[in-house]
C-alpha positions as CSV (number, residue, x, y, z in Angstrom):
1,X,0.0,0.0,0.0
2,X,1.3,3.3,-1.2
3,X,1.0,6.8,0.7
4,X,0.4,10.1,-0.6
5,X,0.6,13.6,0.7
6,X,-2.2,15.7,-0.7
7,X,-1.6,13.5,-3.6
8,X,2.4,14.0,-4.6
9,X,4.0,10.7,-3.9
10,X,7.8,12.7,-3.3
11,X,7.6,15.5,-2.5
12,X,8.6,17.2,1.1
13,X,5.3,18.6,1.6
14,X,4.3,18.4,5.2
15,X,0.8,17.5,6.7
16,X,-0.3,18.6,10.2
17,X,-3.6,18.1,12.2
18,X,-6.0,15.2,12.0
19,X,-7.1,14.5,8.5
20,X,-11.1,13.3,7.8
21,X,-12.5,10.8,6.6
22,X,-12.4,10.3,2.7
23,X,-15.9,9.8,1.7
24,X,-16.0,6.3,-0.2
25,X,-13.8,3.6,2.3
26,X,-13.6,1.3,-0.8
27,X,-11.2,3.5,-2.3
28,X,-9.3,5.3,-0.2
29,X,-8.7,4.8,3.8
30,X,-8.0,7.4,6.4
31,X,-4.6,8.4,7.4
32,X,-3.0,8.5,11.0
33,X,-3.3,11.7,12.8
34,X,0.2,14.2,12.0
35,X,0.3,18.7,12.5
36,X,-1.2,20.2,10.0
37,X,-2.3,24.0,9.9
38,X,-5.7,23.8,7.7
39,X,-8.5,22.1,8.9
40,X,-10.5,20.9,5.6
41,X,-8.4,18.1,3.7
42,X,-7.8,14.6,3.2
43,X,-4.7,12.5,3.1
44,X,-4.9,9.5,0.5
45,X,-3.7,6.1,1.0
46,X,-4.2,4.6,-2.3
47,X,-5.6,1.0,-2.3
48,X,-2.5,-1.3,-4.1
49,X,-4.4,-2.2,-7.6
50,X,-6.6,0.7,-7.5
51,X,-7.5,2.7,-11.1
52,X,-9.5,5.5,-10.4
53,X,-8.5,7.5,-13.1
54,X,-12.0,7.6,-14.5
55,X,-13.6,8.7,-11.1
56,X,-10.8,11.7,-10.9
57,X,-9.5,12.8,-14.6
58,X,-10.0,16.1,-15.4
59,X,-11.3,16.8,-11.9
60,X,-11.2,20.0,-10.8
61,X,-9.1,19.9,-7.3
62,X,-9.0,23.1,-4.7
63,X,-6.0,23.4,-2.5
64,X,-5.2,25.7,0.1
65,X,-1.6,26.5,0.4
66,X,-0.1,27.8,3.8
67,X,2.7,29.8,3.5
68,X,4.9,31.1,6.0
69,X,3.3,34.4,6.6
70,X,-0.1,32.6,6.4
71,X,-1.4,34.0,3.2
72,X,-4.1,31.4,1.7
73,X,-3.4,30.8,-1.8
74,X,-6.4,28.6,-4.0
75,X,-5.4,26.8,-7.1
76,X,-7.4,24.8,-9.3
77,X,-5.2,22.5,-11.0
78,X,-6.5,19.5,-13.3
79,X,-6.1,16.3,-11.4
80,X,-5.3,12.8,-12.5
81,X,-4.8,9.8,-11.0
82,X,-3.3,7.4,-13.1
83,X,-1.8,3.4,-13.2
84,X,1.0,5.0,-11.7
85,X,-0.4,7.6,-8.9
86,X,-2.0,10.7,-8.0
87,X,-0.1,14.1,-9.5
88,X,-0.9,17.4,-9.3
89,X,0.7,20.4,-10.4
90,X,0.8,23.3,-8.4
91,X,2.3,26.7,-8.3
92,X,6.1,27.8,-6.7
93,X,5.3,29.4,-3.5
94,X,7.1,32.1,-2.4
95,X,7.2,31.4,1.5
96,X,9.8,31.0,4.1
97,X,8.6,27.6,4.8
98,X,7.4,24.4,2.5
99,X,3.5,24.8,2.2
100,X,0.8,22.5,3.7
101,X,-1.8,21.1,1.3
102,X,-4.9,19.0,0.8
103,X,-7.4,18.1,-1.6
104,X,-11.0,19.1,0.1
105,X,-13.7,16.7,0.9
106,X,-16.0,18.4,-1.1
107,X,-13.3,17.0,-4.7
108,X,-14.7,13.8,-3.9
109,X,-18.3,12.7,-5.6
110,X,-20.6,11.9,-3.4
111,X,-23.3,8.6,-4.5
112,X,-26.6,9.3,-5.8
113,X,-29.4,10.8,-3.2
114,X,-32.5,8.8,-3.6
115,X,-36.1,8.7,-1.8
116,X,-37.0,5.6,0.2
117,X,-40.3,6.1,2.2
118,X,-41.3,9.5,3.1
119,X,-37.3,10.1,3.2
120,X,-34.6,11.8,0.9
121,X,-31.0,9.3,2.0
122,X,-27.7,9.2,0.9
123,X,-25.7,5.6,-0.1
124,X,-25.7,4.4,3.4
125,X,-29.1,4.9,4.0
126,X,-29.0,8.1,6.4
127,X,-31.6,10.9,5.7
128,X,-30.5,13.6,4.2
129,X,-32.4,16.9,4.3
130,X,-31.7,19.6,1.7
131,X,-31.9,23.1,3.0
132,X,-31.1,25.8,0.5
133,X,-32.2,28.9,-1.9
134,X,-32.9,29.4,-5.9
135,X,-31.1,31.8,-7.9
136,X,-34.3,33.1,-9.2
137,X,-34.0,35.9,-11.6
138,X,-30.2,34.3,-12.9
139,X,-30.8,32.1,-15.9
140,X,-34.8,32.6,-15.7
141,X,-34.5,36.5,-15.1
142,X,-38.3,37.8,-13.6
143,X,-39.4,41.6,-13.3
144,X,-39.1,42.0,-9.4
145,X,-35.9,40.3,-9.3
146,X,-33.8,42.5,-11.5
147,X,-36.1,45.7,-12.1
148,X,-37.4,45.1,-15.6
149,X,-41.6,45.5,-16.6
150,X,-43.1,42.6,-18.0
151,X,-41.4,39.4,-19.6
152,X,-38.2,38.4,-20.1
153,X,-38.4,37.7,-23.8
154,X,-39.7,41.4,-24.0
155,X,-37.0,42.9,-22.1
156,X,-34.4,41.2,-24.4
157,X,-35.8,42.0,-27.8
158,X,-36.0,45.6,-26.6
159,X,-32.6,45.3,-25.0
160,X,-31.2,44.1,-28.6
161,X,-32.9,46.9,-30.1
162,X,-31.4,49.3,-28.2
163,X,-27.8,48.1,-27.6
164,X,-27.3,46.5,-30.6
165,X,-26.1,42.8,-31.2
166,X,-22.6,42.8,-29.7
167,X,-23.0,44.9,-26.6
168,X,-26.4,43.1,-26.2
169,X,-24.4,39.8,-25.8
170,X,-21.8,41.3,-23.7
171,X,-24.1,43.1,-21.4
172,X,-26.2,39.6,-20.9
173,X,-23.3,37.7,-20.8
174,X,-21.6,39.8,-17.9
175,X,-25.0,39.7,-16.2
176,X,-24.9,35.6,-16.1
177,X,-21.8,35.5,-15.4
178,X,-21.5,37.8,-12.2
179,X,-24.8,36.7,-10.5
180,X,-23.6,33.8,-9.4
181,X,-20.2,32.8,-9.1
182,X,-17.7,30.9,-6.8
183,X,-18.0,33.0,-4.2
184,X,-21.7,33.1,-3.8
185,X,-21.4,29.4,-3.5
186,X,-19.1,29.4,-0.5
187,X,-21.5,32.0,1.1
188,X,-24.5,29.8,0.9
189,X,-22.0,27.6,2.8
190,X,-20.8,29.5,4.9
191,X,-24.8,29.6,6.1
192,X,-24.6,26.1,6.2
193,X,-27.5,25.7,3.6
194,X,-26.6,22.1,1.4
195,X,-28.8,22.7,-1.8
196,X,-29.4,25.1,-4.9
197,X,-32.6,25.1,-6.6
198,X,-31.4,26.4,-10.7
199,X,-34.4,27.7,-12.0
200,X,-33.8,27.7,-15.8
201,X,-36.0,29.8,-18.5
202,X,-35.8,27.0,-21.6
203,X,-35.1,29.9,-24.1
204,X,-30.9,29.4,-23.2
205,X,-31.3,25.8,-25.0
206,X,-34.0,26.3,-27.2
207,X,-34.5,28.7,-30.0
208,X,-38.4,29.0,-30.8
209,X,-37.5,29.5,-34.5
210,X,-35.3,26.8,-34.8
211,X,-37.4,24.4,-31.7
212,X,-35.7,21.2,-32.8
213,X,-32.2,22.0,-31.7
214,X,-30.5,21.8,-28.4
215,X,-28.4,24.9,-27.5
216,X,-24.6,23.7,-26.5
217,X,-24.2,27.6,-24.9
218,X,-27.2,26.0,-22.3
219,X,-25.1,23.6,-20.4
220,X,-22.2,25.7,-20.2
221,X,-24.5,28.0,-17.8
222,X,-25.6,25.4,-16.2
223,X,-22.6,23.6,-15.7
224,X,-20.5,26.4,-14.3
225,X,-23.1,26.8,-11.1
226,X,-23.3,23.3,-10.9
227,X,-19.7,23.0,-10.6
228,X,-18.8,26.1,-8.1
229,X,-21.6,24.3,-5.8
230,X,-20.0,21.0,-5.9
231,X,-16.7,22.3,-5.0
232,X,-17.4,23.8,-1.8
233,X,-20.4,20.1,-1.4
234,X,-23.6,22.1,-2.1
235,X,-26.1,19.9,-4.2
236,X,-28.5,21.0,-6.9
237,X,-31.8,20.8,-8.5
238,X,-32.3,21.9,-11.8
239,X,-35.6,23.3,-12.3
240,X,-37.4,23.9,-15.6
241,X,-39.1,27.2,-14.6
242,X,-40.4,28.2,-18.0
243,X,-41.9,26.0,-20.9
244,X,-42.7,26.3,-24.6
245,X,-46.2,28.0,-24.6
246,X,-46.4,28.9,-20.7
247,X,-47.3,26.1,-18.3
248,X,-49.1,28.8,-16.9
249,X,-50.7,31.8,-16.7
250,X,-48.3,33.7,-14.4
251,X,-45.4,36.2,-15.5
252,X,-42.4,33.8,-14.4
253,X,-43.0,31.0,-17.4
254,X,-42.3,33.8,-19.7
255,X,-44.9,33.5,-22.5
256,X,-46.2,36.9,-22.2
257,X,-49.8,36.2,-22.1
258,X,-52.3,34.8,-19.8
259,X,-53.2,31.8,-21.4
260,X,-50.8,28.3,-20.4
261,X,-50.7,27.2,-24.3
262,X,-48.4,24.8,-23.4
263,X,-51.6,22.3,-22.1
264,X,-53.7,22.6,-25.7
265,X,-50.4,22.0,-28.0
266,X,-48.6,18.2,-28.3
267,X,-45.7,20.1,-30.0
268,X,-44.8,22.3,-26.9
269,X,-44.9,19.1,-25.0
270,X,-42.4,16.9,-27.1
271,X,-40.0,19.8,-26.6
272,X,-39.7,19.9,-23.0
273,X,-39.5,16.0,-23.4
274,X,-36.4,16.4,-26.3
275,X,-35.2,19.1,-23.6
276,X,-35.1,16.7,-20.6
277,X,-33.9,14.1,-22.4
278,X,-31.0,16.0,-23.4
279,X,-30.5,17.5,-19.8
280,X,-30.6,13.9,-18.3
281,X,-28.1,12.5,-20.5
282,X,-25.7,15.2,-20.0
283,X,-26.1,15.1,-16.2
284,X,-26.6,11.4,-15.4
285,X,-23.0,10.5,-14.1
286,X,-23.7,14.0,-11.8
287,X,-24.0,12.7,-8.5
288,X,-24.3,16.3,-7.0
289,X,-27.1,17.1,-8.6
290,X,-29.7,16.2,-6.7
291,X,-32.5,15.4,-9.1
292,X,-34.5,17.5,-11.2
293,X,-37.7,19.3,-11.1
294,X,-39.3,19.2,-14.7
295,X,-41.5,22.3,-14.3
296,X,-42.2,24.6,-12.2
297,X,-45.6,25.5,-10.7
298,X,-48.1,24.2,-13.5
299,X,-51.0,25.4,-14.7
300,X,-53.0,22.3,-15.8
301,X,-56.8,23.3,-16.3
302,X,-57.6,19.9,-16.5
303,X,-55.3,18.8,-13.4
304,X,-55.6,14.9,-16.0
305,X,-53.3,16.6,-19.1
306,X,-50.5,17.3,-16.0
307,X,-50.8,13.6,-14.9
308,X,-49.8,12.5,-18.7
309,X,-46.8,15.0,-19.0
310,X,-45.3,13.8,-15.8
311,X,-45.8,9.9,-16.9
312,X,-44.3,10.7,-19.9
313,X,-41.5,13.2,-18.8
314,X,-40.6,10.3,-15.8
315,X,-40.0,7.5,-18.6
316,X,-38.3,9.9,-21.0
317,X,-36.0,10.9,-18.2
318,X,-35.5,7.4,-16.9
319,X,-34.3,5.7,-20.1
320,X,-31.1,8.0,-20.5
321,X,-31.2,8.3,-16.6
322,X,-32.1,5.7,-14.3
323,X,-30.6,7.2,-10.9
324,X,-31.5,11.0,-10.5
325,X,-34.5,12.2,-8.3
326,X,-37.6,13.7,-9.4
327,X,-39.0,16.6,-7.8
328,X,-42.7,17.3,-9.1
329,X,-44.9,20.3,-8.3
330,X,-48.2,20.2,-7.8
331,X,-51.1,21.7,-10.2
332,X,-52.3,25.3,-9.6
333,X,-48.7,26.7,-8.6
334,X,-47.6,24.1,-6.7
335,X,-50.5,24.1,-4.4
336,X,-52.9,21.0,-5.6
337,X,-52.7,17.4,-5.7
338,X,-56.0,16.6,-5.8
339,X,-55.5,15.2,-9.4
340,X,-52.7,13.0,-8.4
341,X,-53.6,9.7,-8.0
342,X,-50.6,7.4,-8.9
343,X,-46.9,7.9,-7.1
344,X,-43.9,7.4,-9.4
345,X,-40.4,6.1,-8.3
346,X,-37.6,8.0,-6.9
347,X,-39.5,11.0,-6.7
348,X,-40.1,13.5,-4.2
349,X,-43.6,15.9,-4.0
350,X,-43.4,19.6,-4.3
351,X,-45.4,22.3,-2.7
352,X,-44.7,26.0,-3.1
353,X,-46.0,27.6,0.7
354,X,-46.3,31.0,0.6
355,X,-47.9,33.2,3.1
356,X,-50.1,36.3,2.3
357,X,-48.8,37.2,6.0
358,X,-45.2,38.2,4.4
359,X,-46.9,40.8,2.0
360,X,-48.2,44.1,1.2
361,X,-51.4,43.1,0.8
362,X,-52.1,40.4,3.6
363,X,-52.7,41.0,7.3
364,X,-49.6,41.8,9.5
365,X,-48.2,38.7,11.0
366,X,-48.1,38.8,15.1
367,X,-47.4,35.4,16.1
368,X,-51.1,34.7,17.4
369,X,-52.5,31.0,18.0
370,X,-54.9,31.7,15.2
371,X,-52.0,32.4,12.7
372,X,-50.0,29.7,13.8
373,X,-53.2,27.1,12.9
374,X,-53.5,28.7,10.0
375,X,-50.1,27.9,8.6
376,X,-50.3,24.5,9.7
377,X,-53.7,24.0,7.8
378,X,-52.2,25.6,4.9
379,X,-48.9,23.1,4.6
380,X,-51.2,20.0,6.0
381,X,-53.6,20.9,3.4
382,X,-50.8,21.0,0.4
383,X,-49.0,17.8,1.9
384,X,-52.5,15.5,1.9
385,X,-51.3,13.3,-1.2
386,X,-47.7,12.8,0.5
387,X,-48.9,12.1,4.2
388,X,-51.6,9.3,2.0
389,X,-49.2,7.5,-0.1
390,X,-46.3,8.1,2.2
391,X,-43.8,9.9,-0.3
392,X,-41.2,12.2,0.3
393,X,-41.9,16.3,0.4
394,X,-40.0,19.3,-0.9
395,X,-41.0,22.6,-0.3
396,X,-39.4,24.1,-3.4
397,X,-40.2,27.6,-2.6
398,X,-41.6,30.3,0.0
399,X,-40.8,33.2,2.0
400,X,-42.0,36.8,2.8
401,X,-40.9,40.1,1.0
402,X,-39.3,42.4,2.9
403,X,-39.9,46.7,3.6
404,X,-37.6,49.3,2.4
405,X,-36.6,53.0,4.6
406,X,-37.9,54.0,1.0
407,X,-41.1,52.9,0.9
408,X,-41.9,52.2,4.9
409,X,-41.3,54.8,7.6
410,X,-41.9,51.4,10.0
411,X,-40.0,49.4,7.7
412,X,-37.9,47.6,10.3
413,X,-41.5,46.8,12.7
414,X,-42.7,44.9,9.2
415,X,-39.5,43.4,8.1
416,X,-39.3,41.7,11.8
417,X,-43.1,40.4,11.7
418,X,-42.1,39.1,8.4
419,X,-38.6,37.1,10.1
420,X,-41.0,36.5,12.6
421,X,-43.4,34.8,10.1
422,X,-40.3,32.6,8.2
423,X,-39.4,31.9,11.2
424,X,-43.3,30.0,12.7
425,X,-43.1,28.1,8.6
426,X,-40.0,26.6,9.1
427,X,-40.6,25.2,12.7
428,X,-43.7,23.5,10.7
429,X,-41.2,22.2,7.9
430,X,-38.8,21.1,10.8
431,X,-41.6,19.1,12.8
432,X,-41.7,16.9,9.5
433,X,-38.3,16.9,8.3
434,X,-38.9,18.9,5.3
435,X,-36.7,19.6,2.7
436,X,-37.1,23.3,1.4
437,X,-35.7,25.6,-1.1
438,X,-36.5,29.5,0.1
439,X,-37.3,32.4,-2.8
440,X,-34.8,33.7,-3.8
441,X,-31.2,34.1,-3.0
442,X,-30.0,37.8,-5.4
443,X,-32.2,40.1,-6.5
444,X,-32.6,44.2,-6.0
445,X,-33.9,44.3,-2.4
446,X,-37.1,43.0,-2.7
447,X,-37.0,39.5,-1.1
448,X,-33.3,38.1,-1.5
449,X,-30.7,37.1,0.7
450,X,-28.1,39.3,-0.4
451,X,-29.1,42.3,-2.8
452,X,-28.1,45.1,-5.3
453,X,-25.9,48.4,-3.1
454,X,-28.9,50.8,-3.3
455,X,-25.8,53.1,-4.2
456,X,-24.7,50.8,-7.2
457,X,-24.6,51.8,-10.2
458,X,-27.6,49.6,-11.8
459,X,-29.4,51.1,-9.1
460,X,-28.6,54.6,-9.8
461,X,-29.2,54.4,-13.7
462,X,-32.5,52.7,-13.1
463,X,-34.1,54.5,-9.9
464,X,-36.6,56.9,-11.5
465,X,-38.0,53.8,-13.3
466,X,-38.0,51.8,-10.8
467,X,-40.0,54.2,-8.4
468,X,-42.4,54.6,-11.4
469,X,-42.7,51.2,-11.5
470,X,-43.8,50.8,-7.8
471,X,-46.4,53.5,-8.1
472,X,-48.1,52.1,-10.8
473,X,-48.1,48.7,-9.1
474,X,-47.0,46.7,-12.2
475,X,-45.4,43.8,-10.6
476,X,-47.9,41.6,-9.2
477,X,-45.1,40.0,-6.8
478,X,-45.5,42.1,-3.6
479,X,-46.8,45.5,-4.7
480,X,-48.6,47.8,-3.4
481,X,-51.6,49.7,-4.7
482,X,-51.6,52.4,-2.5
483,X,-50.9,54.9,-5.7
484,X,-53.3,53.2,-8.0
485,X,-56.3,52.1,-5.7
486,X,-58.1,55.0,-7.7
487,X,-57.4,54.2,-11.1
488,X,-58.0,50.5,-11.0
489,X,-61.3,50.2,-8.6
490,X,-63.6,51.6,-10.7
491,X,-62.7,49.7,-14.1
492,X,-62.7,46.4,-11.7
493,X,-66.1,47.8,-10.2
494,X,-67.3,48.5,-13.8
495,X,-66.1,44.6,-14.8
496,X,-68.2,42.8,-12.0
497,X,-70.8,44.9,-12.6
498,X,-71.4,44.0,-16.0
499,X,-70.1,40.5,-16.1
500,X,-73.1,38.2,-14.5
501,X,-71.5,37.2,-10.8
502,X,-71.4,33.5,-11.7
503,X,-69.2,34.1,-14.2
504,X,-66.5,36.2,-12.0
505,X,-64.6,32.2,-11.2
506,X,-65.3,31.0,-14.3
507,X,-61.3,31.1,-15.7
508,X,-58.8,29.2,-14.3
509,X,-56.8,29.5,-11.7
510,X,-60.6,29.7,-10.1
511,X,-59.3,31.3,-7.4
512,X,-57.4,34.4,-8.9
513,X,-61.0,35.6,-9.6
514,X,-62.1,38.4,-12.1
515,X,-59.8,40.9,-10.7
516,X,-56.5,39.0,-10.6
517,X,-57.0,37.9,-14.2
518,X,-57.7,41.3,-15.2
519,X,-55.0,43.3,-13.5
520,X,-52.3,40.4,-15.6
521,X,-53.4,41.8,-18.9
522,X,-53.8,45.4,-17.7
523,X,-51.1,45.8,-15.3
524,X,-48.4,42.6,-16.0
525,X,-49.0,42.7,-19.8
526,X,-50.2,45.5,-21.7
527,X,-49.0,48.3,-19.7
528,X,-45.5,46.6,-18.9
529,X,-45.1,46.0,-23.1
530,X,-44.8,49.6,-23.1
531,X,-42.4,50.2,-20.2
532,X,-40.2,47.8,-21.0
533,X,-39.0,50.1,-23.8
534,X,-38.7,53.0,-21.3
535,X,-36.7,50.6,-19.2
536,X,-34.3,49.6,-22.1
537,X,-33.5,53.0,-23.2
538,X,-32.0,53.3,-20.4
539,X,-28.8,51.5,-21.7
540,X,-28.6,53.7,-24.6
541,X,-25.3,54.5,-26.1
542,X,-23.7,52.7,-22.3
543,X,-20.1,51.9,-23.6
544,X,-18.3,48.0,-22.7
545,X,-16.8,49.5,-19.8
546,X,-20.4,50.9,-18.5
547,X,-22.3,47.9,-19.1
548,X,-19.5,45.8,-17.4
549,X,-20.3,48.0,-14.6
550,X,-23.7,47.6,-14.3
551,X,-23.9,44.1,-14.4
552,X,-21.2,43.8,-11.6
553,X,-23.5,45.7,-9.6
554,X,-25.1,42.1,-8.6
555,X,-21.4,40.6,-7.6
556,X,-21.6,39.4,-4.6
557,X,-18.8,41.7,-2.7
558,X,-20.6,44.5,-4.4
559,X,-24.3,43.9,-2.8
560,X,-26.2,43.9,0.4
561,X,-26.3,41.0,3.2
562,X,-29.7,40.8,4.6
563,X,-28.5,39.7,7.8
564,X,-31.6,39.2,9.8
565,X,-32.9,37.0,7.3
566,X,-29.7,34.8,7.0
567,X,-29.7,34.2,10.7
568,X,-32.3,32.9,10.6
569,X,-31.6,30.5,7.5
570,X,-28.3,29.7,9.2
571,X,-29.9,28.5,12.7
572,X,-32.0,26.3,11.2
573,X,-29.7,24.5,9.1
574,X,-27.4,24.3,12.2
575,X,-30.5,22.1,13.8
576,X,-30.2,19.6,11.3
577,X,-26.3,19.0,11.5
């Protein structure tokens, strides 16, 4: 049996302090306890016969090197391990002492999570509960999230109008790129949260004029979040958030009307079946993804025509992909099962569990015995089908919205009802042992865990339209009508006066009602088609270095921590260590 420091089988490299345990025991075994100044790393001791050069080529490996005046230097060498042993290549350092090194935990894959019973458990059965946030607004962008009226296919046509193809591309391509990046990954672990929910708009792999082919440029995006969460042992869920045709009626699939066409056309359907297909293939050696969640929040009129795309999607997926969870919403945003009547394998149930106690528009949250019932009823009402057939459940997204000094002169008396609030739902997930995914992790100070420097300049450039935005109420996420209560009561008066009462729940969702359904063409479509121009003209004649600029305004060092609601985030997952 052959020994290895970190790796290099002679060099005079040192290790010190008591490595851990390597993650699979039938390939490596843990070394004896010797000094060592960093605390995360592993010592091999390769197996005699052992050829894990599949498992590790091409691997991307982090090392922290000590140096004498204890400056932490990371490299990401490619790492092989072939017939012969493990090499890597590192740097010359430049300290008065040789540096310590180690390959983190985190390098190794971990074995596929899987559901067994009413439990998500790793490859020696222990149950594993994933705790973590979606980058909502990234590679599915959303109006609330980054500032824009309307749709996101509307903001980039009249973004390419404006800027013109090449600074249209660098602008966007920035944008992606400084969202989320390394460093956001080792916050959301620093917060101890294990899991990334990626929602994804379907646009990045396919082009509606030319539906047939799957975009290469797609996967790189993905892949680059899926790979920064891996290295510092943060799993993900990818999550088709829009679909061909809108599978529903809601701003965030991105169709731009308020019809979910994708339910009355077969074609739309066999492309999000080509488009999984191609996703699972690509990810099915991935053992840190999670599984995958093949769309988000439908909009099934039927609730029956949702049954059939899920059978179909599950096979689809499983032929290319045998091992990967599923996580599948319910109908009606994530909120009804009642049409589910069959459980398929490896799959975990989704609810979406928002409160209209952590918005504008609901009643303030104090923490009475009557509130507290009423969130229980609301997540053992959503949870029926899973606590019958004794599944697995995900709560793949919730949370309040939070006040501004702006916009609230008793902003920090709300915000703290509202921590108060998250706080009562996730001693109900707890209770169960729920996994959940809170909404959302980045966005421009509405509802994220970290967001844009008020001061920035995206924030700066963009202020007078986003104020006009707010007073015209035009996102239906949070706002407030407080500006346009006026305008709007009479037309909706006017409506339910003239249309017979009987009629008022007649489209679906039933329970959005006249008025919902007629403030999303008023307010979320027509009126937001014209703003979105106003909003693009911003950008006009911006220069590379100006655009660059504004899209590092949603770096990570460059924004906001929303401290009180991290805490929070961070105690829980500590209760489940």
């Amino acid at each position: 049996m052959k020994t290895y420091c970190g790796g290099l089988e002679d060099s005079n490299f040192s290790v010190r302090n008591k490595v851990t345990l390597a993650r699979d025991p039938t390939h490596y075994t843990s070394a004896e306890s010797a000094p060592c100044a960093s605390k995360s790393f592993i010592l091999f001791r390769r197996r005699s016969g052992d050829d894990l050069s599949k498992e590790l080529q091409a691997t991307i490996v982090r090392l922290n090197v000590w140096t004498g005046d204890r400056r932490v230097y990371s490299l990401a060498p490619q790492a092989i391990w072939p017939a012969n042993g493990f090499h890597i290549a590192i740097d010359p350092h430049n300290g008065r002492q040789q540096p310590t090194f180690a390959m983190s935990p985190s390098a190794l894959k971990p074995r596929f999570l899987r559901v067994e019973g009413t439990d998500i458990v790793n490859s020696d059965g222990e149950r594993v509960i994933l705790k973590g946030v979606a980058t909502g607004g990234h590679l599915n962008m959303e109006n609330f999230i980054t500032g824009y009226p309307g749709h996101e296919h509307e903001l980039r046509v009249a973004m390419l109008e404006v800027l013109g193809q090449e600074k249209y591309d660098f602008f966007f391509d920035k944008f992606l790129e400084y969202f989320f990046t390394s460093s956001d990954a080792k916050f959301l672990k620093s917060l101890g949260m294990n899991c990334l929910r990626i929602p994804i708009n379907h646009r990045h792999f396919m082009d509606d004029r030319n539906p047939g082919v799957i975009k290469a440029s797609g996967f790189k995006l993905v892949d680059r979040i899926v790979d920064a969460c891996a290295a510092e042992g943060i799993y993900t869920v990818l999550d088709l958030h829009t679909c061909p045709g809108g599978q529903n009626q809601g701003w965030h699939s991105d169709s731009g009307i308020h019809k979910a066409l994708f339910w009355e056309f077969k074609d739309f359907q066999d492309r999000v079946i080509q488009l999984w297909t191609a996703l699972a293939k690509h990810y099915a050696d991935n053992t840190w993804i999670a599984g995958y969640n093949p769309m988000n929040e439908p909009g099934d009129p039927k609730h029956s025509d949702l049954q059939e795309f899920y059978t179909r999607v599950e096979k689809a997926i499983r032929e290319v992909d045998p091992n990967h969870m599923l996580f599948l919403d319910g109908n009606t945003y994530a909120m009804d099962f009642s049409g589910f009547e069959k459980v398929l394998p490896n799959t975990v149930y989704a609810i979406h569990d928002y409160s209209n106690m952590g918005f504008p528009m609901g009643d303030a949250y104090k923490g009475t015995s009557a509130q507290k019932e009423m969130l229980q009823k609301q997540f053992d009402r959503k949870v029926e089908f899973m606590h019958e057939h004794k599944v697995a459940v995900w709560n793949g997204e919730f949370g309040p919205v939070y006040a501004s000094p702006e916009d609230d002169k008793n902003f920090e008396e709300i915000n703290q009802q509202r921590y108060d609030l998250l706080g009562q739902q996730l001693s109900v997930y707890r209770k169960e042992n729920v996994s959940w995914s809170i909404w959302t992790y980045k966005d421009i100070g509405f509802q994220g865990m970290v967001y844009t420097d008020p001061g920035s300049p995206y924030i700066r450039l963009l202020k007078p339209l986003l104020e006009k935005k707010k007073r015209m109420g035009l996102d239906k996420w949070g706002r407030n009508d407080k500006f346009v209560a006026d305008i709007y009561e009479p037309v909706m008066k006017h409506l339910e006066a003239e249309i017979p009462d009987h009629l008022h729940k007649i489209r679906y969702p039933h329970h959005w009602g006249l008025r919902v359904h007629a403030h999303r063409v008023l307010r979320e479509m027509l009126v937001s088609e014209y703003l979105v121009q106003e909003f693009a003209e911003y950008f006009k004649d911006k220069s590379f270095d100006e655009l660059d600029e504004l899209a590092a305004s949603f770096r990570l060092e460059k924004c906001v921590k929303r401290d009180g609601l991290n805490k929070i985030l961070e105690a829980d997952a500590e209760m489940t260590k």
